[in-house]
C-alpha positions as CSV (number, residue, x, y, z in Angstrom):
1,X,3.0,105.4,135.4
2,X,4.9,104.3,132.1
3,X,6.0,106.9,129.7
4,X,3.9,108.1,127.6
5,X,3.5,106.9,123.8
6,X,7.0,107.8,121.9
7,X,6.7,107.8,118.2
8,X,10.2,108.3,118.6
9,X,11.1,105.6,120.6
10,X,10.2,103.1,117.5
11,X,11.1,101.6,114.4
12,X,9.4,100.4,111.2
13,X,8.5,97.0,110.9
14,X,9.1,95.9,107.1
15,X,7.6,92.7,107.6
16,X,4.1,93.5,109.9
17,X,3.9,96.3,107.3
18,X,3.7,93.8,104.3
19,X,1.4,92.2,106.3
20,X,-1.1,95.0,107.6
21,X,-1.6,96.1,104.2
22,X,-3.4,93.0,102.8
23,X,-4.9,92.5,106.1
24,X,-9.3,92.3,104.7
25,X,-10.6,95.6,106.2
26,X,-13.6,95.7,108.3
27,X,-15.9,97.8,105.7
28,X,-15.3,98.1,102.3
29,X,-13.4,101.2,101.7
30,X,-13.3,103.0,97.9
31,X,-11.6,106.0,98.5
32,X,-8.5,104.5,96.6
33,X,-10.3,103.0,93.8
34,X,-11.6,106.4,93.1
35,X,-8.4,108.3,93.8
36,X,-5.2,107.6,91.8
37,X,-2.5,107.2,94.6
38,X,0.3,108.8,92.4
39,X,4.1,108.2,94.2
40,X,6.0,111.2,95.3
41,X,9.4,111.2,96.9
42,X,8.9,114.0,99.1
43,X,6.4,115.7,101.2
44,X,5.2,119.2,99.2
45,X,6.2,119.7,95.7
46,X,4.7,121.5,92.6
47,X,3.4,119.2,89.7
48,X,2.1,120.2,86.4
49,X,-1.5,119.4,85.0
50,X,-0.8,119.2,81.3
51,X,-3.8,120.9,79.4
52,X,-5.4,118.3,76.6
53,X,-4.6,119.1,73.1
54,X,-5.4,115.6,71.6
55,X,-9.0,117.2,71.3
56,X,-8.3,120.1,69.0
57,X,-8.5,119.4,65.7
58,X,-5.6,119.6,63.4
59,X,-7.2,118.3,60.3
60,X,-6.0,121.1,58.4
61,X,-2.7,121.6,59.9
62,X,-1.2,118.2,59.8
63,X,0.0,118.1,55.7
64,X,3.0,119.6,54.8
65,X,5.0,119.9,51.5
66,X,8.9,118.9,51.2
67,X,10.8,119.9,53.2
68,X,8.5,122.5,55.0
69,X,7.9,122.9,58.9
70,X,5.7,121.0,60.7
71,X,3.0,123.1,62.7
72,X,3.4,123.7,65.7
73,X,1.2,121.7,68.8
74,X,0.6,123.8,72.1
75,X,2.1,122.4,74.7
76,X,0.8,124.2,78.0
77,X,-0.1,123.5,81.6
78,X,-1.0,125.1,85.2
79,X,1.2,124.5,87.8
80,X,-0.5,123.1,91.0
81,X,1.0,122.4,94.1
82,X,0.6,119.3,97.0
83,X,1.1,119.0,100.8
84,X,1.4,116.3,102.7
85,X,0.3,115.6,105.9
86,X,1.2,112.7,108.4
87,X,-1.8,110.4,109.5
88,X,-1.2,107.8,112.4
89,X,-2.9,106.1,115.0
90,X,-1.7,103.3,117.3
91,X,-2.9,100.2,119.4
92,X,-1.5,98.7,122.8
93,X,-0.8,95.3,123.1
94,X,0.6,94.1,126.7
95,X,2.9,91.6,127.3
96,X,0.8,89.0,129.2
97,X,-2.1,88.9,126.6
98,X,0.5,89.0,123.7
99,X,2.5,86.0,125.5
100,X,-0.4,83.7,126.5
101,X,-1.6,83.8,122.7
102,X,-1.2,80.7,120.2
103,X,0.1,83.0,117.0
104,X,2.2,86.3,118.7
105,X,2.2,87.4,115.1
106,X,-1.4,87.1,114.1
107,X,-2.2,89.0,117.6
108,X,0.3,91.9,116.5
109,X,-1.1,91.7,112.7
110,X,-4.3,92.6,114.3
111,X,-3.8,95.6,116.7
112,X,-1.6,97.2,114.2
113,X,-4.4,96.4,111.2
114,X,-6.8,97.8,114.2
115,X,-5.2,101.2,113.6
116,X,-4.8,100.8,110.1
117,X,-8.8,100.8,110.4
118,X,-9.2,103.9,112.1
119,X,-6.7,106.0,109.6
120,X,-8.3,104.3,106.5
121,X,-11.7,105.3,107.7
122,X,-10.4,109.0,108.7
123,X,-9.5,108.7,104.7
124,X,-12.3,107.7,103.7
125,X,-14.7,110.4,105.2
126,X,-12.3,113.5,104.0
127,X,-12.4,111.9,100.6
128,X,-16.6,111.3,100.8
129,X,-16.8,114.9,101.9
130,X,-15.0,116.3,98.4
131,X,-15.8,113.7,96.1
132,X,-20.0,113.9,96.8
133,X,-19.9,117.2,96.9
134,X,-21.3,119.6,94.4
135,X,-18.7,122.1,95.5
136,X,-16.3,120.2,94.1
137,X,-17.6,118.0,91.4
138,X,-19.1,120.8,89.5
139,X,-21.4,118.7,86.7
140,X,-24.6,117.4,88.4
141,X,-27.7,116.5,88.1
142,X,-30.5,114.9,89.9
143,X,-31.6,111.2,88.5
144,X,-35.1,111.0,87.0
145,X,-36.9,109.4,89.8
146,X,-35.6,108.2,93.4
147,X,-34.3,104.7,93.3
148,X,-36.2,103.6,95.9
149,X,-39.4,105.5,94.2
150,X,-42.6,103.6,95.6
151,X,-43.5,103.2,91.7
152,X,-40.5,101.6,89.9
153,X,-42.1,102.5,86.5
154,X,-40.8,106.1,87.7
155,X,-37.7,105.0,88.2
156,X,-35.0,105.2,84.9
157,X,-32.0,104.0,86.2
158,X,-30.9,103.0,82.8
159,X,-31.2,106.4,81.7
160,X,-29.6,108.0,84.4
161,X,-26.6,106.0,84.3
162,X,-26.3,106.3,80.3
163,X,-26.5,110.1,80.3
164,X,-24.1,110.3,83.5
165,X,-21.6,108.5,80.9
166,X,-22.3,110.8,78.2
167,X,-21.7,114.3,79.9
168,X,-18.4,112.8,81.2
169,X,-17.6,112.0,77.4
170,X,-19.2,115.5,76.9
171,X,-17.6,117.6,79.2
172,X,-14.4,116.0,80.0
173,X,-13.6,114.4,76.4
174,X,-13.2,110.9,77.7
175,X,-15.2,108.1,78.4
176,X,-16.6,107.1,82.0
177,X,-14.8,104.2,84.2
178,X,-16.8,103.7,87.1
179,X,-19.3,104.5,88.9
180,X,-19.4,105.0,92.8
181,X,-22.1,104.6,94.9
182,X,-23.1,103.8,98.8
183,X,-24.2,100.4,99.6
184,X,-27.7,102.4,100.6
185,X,-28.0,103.4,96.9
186,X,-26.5,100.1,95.6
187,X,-29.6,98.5,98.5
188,X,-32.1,100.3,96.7
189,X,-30.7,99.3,92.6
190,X,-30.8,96.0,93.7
191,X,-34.6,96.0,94.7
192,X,-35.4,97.7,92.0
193,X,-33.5,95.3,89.3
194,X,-35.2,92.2,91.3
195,X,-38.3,94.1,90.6
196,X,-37.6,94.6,86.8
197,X,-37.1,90.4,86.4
198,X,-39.8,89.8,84.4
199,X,-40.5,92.9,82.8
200,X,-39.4,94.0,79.5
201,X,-37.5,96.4,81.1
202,X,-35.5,93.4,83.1
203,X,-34.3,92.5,80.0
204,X,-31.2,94.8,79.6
205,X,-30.0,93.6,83.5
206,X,-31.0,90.0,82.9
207,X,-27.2,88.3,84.2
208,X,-27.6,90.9,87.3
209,X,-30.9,89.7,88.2
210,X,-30.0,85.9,87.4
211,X,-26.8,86.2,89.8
212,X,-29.1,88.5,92.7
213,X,-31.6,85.8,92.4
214,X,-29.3,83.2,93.7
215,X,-27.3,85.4,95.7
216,X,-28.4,88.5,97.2
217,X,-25.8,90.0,98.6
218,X,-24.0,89.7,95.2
219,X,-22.6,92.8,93.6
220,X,-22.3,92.9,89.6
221,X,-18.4,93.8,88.2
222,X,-20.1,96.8,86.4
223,X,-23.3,98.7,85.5
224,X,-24.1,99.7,82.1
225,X,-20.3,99.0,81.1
226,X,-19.1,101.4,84.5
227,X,-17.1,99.3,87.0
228,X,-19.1,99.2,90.0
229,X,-17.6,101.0,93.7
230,X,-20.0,100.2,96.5
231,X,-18.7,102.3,99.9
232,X,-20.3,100.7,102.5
233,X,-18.2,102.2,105.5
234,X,-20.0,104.1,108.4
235,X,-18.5,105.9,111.6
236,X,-19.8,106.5,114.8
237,X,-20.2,109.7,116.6
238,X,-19.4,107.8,120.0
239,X,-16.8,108.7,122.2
240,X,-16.0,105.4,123.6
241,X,-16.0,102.0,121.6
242,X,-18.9,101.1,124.2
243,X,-21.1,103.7,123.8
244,X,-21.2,102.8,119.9
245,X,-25.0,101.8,119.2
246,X,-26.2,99.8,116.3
247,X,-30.2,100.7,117.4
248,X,-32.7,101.6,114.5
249,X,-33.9,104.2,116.0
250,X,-31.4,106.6,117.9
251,X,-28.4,104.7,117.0
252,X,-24.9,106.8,116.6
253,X,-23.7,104.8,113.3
254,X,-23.6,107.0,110.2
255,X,-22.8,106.3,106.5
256,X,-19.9,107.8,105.2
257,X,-21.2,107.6,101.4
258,X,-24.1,109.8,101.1
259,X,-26.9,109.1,98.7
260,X,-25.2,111.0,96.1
261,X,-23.7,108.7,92.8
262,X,-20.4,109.8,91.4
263,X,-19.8,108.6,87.4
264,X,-16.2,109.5,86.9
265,X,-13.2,108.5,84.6
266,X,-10.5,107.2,86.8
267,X,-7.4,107.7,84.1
268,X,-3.8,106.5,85.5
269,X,-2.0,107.1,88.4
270,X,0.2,110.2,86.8
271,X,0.1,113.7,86.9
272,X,0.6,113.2,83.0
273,X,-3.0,111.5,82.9
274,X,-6.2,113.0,82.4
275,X,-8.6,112.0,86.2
276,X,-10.9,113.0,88.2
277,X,-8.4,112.9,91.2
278,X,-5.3,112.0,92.7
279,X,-3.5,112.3,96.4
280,X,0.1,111.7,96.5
281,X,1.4,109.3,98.9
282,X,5.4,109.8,99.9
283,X,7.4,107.2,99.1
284,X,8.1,104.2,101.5
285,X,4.6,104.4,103.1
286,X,2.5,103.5,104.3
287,X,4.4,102.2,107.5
288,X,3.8,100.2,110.7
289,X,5.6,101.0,113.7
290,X,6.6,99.5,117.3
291,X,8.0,99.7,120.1
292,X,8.1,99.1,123.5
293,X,6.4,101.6,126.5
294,X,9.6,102.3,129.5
295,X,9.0,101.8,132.9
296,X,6.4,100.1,134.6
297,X,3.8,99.5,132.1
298,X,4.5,96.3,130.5
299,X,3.3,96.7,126.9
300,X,4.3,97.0,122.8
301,X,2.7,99.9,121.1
302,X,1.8,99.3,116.7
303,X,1.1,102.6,114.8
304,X,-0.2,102.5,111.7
305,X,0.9,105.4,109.1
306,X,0.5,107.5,105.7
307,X,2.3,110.3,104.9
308,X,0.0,111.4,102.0
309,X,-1.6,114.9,100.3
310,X,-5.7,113.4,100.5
311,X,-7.7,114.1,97.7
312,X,-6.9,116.4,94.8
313,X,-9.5,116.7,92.2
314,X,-7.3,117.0,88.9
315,X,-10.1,117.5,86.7
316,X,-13.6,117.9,87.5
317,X,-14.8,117.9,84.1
318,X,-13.8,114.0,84.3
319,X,-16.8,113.2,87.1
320,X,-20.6,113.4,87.2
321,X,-22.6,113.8,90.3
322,X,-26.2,112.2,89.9
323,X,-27.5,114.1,93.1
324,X,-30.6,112.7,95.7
325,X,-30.7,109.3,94.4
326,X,-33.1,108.0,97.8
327,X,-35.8,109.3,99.1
């Protein structure tokens, strides 16, 4: 036998790194579009979340007379802390597949963007599993009706949307961003709007309607003035890549995004911001590395890696989890 894999036995790869990171990805991951990625320089640090004083009002406080002090603004904040972990996977590429292709490169692109897969996904259940959570995001609510209620008079998407918006404004002080969904909710809005066409209803999503009609598979830029997220990444429970079943019935393939909708502010990627969230990613990653197995085994190894905290919600008060939106 070979020796084993040798992380140490590598080096980073500038170049396939530049070009893994653009590489399209399988499903369409949003934990970063929720998440601010915010830059750190090393791997556990303390950071400060600055408290708001913008909203207190000073109406009373701001006129002086000559030559008088100014009042005085609180300045104040909690100290938090981050940790980063290493996350890394690798793919094996041997010598007489990688030498018999047409485009070496495009062959090493691949299995090193084949690993980038597996750690993005790995990313984007940790962040699912804190970001739809009540535990976490603390203002909730269920919507009106299901989305996919058999009666869409029941449903008030509108509604739900609008007052998601307005307890962000409400309870965080600053206006919603986005809202995130899973492409089973986002399945079931479509339908719905479709339904609504010529309704008096319909009228307020007439453009989404027009551009469903003629495409289906379309997805609007926003809802009700919220950037739309549509996660529409699953895993498998397999062990093997073989043993991963699509079936309808007693299939392994799970949704990472459950039917839960998250209206959030996003803010900036700074600890100075007001967000929902943020992970901190060390700088110079992520990174793809190679090398090349000793011995017998004839074969290049590409991992794929982040050095990053996951998830941190910032401020809770900045999200709004619409809870059970399917039946």
């Amino acid at each position: 036998m070979g020796t084993p894999f040798n992380p140490g036995s590598g080096h980073v790869n500038q170049a396939l790194t530049n070009l893994v990171v653009k590489f399209p990805t399988q499903s369409n991951f949003i934990a970063d579009e929720i998440v601010n990625v915010v830059p750190v320089q090393k791997e556990s640090d303390k950071f400060f979340e600055l408290h708001s004083s913008g909203m207190i009002d000073h109406e009373d406080r701001t006129k002086r007379a000559a030559g008088a002090e100014s009042n005085e603004v609180a300045f104040s904040w909690t100290e938090q802390s981050f940790l980063c972990e290493e996350h890394a996977l690798h793919a094996d590429l041997d010598w007489r597949t990688r030498d018999n292709a047409d485009n070496q490169l495009q062959l090493e692109t691949m299995a090193a963007a084949t690993a980038r897969e597996g750690v993005l996904l790995a990313k984007e259940k940790r962040a699912a599993s804190i970001l739809f959570s009540s535990t976490y995001m603390t203002n909730t609510a269920a919507t009106a009706a299901r989305w996919d209620d058999a009666t869409a008079s029941n449903i008030k998407l509108w509604n739900d949307l609008l007052d998601a918006k307005r307890a962000v404004r409400k309870f965080g002080g600053v206006m919603a961003s986005h809202v995130a969904m899973s492409d089973a909710s986002w399945t079931a809005v479509a339908k719905y709007l479709m339904s609504q066409g010529g309704t008096t209803a319909g009228i307020r999503w007439a453009g989404i309607v027009a551009a469903l009609r003629e495409n289906p598979d379309a997805r609007p830029e926003a809802l009700v003035g919220l950037k739309l997220l549509v996660g529409d990444a699953t895993y498998s429970t397999a062990k093997k890549a073989s043993d991963v079943s699509r079936a309808s019935s007693g299939g392994n393939i799970t949704d990472i995004w459950t039917d839960n909708c998250l209206v959030f502010h996003k803010g900036v990627a700074s600890v100075k911001s007001v967000q929902l969230a943020a992970r901190f990613m060390v700088t110079g990653y992520p990174q793809v590395r190679q090398g090349t197995y000793a011995g017998p085994r004839k074969a290049d190894w590409y991992e794929y890696t982040e050095l990053e905290s996951g998830p941190k919600v910032i401020a809770a008060s900045c999200g709004y989890l619409l809870t059970n939106t399917l039946t």
